[in-house]
VEXZA-206294 format. One record per residue (C-alpha): residue in one letter; x, y, z; residue number from 1. Coordinates in Angstrom, 3 decimals, padded with zeros to 6 digits, always signed. Layout:
BEGIN
<r><residuo>A</residuo><x>X</x><y>Y</y><z>Z</z><num>NUM</num></r>
...
***
This chain:
BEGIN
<r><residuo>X</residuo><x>+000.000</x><y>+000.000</y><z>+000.000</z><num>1</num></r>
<r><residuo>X</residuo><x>+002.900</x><y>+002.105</y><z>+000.730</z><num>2</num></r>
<r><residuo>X</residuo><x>+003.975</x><y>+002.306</y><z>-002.921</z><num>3</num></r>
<r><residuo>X</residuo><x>+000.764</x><y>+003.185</y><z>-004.303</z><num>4</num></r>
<r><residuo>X</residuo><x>+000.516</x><y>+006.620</y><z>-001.759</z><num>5</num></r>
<r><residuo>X</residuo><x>+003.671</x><y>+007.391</y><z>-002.624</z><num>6</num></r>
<r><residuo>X</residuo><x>+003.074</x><y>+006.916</y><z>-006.459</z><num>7</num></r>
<r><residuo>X</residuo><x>-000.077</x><y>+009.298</y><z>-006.004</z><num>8</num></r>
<r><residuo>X</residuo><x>+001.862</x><y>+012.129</y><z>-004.063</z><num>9</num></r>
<r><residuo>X</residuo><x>+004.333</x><y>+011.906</y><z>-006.400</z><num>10</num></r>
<r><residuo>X</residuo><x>+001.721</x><y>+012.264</y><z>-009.158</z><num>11</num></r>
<r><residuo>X</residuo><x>-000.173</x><y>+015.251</y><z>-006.971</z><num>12</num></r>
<r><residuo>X</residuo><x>+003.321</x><y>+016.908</y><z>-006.554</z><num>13</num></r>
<r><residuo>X</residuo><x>+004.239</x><y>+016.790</y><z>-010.420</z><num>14</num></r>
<r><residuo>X</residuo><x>+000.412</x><y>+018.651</y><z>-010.991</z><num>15</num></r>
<r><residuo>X</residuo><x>+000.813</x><y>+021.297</y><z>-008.318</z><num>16</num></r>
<r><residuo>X</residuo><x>+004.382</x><y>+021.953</y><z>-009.742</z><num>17</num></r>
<r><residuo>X</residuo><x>+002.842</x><y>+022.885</y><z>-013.008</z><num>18</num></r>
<r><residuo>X</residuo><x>+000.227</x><y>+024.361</y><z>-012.279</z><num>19</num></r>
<r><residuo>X</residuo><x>+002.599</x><y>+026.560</y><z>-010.153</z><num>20</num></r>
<r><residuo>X</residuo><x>+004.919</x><y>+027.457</y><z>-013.358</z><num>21</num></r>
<r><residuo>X</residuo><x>+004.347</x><y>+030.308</y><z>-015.330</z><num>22</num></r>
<r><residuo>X</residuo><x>+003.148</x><y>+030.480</y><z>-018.859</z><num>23</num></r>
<r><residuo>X</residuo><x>+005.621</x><y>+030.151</y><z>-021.398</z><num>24</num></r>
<r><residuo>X</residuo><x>+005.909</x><y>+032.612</y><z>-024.426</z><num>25</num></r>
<r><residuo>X</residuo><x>+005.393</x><y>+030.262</y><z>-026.670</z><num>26</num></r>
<r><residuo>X</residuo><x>+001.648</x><y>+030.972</y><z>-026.830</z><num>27</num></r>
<r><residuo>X</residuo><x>+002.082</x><y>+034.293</y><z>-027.317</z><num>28</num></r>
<r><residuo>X</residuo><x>+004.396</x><y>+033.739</y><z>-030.855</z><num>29</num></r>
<r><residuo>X</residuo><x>+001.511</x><y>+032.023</y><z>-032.560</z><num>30</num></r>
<r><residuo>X</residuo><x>-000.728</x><y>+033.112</y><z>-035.137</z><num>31</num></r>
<r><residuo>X</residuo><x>-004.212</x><y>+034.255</y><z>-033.321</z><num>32</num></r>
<r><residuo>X</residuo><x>-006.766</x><y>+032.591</y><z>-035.633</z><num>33</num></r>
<r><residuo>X</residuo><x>-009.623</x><y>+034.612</y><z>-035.699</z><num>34</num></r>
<r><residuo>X</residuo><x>-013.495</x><y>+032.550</y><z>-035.565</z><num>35</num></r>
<r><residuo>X</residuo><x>-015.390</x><y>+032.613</y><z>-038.738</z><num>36</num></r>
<r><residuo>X</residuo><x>-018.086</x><y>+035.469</y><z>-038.429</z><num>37</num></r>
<r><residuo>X</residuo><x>-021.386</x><y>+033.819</y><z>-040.362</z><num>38</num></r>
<r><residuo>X</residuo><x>-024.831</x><y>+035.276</y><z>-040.631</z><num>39</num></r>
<r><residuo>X</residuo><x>-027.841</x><y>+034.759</y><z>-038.383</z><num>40</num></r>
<r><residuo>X</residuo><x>-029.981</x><y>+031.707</y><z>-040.150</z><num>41</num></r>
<r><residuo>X</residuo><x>-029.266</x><y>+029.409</y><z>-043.196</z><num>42</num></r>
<r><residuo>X</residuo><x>-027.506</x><y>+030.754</y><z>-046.082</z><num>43</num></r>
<r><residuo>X</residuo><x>-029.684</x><y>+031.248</y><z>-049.138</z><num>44</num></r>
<r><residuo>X</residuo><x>-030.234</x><y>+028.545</y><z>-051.572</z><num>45</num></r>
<r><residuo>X</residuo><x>-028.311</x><y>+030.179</y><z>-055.289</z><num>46</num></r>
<r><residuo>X</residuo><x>-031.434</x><y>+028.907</y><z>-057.592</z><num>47</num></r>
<r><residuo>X</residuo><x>-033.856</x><y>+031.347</y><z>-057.022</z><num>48</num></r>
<r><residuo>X</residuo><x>-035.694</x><y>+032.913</y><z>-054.280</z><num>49</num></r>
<r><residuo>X</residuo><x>-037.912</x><y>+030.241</y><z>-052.540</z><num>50</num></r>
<r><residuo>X</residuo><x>-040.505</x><y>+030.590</y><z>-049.810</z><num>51</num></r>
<r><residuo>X</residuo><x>-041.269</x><y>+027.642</y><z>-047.299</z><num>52</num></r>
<r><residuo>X</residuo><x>-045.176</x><y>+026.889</y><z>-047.371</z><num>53</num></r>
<r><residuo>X</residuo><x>-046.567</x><y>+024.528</y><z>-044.727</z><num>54</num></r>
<r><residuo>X</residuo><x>-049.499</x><y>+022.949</y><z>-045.932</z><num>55</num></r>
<r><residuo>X</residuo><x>-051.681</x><y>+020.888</y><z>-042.883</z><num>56</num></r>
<r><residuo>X</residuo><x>-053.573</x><y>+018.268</y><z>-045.605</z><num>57</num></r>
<r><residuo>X</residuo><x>-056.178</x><y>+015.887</y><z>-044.591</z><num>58</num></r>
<r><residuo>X</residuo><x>-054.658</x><y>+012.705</y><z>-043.965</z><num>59</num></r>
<r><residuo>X</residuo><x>-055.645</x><y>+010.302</y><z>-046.357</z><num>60</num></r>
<r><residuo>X</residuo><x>-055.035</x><y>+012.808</y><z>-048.857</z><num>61</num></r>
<r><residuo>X</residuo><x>-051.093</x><y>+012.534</y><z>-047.713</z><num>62</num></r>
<r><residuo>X</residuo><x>-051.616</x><y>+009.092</y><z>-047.859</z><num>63</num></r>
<r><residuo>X</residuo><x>-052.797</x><y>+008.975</y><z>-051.309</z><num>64</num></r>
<r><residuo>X</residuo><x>-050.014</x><y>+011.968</y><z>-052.072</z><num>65</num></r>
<r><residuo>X</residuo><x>-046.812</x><y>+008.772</y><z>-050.523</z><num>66</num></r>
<r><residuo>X</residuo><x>-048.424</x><y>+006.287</y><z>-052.581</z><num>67</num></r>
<r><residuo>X</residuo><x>-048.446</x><y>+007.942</y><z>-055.656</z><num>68</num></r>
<r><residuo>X</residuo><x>-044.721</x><y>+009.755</y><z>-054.688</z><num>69</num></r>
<r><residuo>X</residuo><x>-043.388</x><y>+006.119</y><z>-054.267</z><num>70</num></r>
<r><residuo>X</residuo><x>-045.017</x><y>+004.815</y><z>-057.366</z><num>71</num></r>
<r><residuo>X</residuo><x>-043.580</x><y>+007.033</y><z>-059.417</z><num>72</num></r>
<r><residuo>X</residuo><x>-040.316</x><y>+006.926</y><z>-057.466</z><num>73</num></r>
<r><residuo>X</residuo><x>-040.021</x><y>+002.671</y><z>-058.735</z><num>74</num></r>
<r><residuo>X</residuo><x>-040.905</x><y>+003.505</y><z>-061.937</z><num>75</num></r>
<r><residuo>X</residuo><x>-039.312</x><y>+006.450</y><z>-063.038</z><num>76</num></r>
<r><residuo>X</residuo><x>-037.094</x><y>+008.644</y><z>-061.457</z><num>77</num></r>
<r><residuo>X</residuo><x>-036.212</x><y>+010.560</y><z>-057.481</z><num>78</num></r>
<r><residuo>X</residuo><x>-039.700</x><y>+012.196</y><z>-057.212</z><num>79</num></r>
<r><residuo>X</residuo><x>-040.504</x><y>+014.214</y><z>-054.136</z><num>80</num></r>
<r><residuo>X</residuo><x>-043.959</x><y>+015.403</y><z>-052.130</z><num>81</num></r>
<r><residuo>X</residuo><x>-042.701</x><y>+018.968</y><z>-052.811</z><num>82</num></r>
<r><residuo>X</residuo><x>-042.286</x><y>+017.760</y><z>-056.921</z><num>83</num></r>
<r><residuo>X</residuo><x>-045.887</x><y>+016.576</y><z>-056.505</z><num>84</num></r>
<r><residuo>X</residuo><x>-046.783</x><y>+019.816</y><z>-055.129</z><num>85</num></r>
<r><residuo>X</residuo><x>-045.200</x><y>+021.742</y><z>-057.734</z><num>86</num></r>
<r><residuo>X</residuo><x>-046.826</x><y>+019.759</y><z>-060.732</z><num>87</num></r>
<r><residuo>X</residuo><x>-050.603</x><y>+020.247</y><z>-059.217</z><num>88</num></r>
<r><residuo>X</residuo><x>-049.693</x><y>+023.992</y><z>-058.622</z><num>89</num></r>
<r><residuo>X</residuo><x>-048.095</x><y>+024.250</y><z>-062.732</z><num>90</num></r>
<r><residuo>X</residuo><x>-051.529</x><y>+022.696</y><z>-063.636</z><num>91</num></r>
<r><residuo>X</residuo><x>-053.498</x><y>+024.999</y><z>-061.607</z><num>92</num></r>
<r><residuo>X</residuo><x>-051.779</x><y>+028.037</y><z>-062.719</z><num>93</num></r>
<r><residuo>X</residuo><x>-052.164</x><y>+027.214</y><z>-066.419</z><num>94</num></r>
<r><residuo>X</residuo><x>-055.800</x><y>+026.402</y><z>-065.461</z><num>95</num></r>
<r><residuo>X</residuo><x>-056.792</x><y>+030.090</y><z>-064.721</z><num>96</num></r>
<r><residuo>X</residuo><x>-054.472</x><y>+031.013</y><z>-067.872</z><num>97</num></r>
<r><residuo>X</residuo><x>-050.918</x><y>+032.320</y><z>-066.047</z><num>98</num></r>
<r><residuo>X</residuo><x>-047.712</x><y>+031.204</y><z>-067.096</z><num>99</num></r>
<r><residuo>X</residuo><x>-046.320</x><y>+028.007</y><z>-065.516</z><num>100</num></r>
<r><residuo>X</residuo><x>-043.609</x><y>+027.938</y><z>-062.617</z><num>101</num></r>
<r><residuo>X</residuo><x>-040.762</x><y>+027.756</y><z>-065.319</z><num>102</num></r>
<r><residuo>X</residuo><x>-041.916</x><y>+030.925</y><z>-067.185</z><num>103</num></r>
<r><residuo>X</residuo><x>-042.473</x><y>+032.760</y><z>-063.790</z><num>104</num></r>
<r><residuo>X</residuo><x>-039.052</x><y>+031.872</y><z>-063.154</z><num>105</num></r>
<r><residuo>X</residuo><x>-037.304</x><y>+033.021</y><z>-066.220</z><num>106</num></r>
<r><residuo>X</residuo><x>-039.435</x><y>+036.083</y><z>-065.530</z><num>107</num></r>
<r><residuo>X</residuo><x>-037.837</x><y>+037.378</y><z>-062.567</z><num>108</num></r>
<r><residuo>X</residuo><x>-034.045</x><y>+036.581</y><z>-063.311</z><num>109</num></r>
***
């Protein structure tokens, strides 16, 4: 037991020690690397101007919306909700007679 106290005063004497030495001026030769200032919320997406929309749907209408997203996803291509979305709204908007999505895009670049 003996050699295990001394071991651990040894050990506490080696941390005081250090603690007890002063800084050396190494610390102050290195570069100070200054933080990265960033903006307050997510950066802007660099396609376009988008606005978020949540939409509260009845829910076997979201049902129906999945099982037609992951029908289409098997068979053709990646295909979204929010591509789903965008489709019904391109056919609404050409129903009252505006351009479609695309053209309101080209618009306003």
């Amino acid at each position: 037991m003996s050699s295990k106290t001394s071991k651990k005063n040894a050990s506490m004497d080696a941390l005081l020690n250090a603690a007890a030495e002063p800084e050396k001026e190494t610390a102050q030769n290195e570069p100070v690397i200054e933080p990265v200032k960033r903006g307050k919320g997510r950066p802007k997406k660099a396609e376009g101007n988008r606005q978020q929309l949540p939409t509260y749907l009845p829910e076997p209408l979201y049902f129906e919306m999945l099982d037609y997203v992951n029908l289409k996803k098997r068979s053709d291509r990646q295909y979204s909700l929010n591509d789903l979305v965008l489709e019904g709204l391109d056919l609404w908007l050409a129903s009252i007679g505006k351009p479609s999505i695309s053209e309101l895009i080209k618009e306003n670049k």
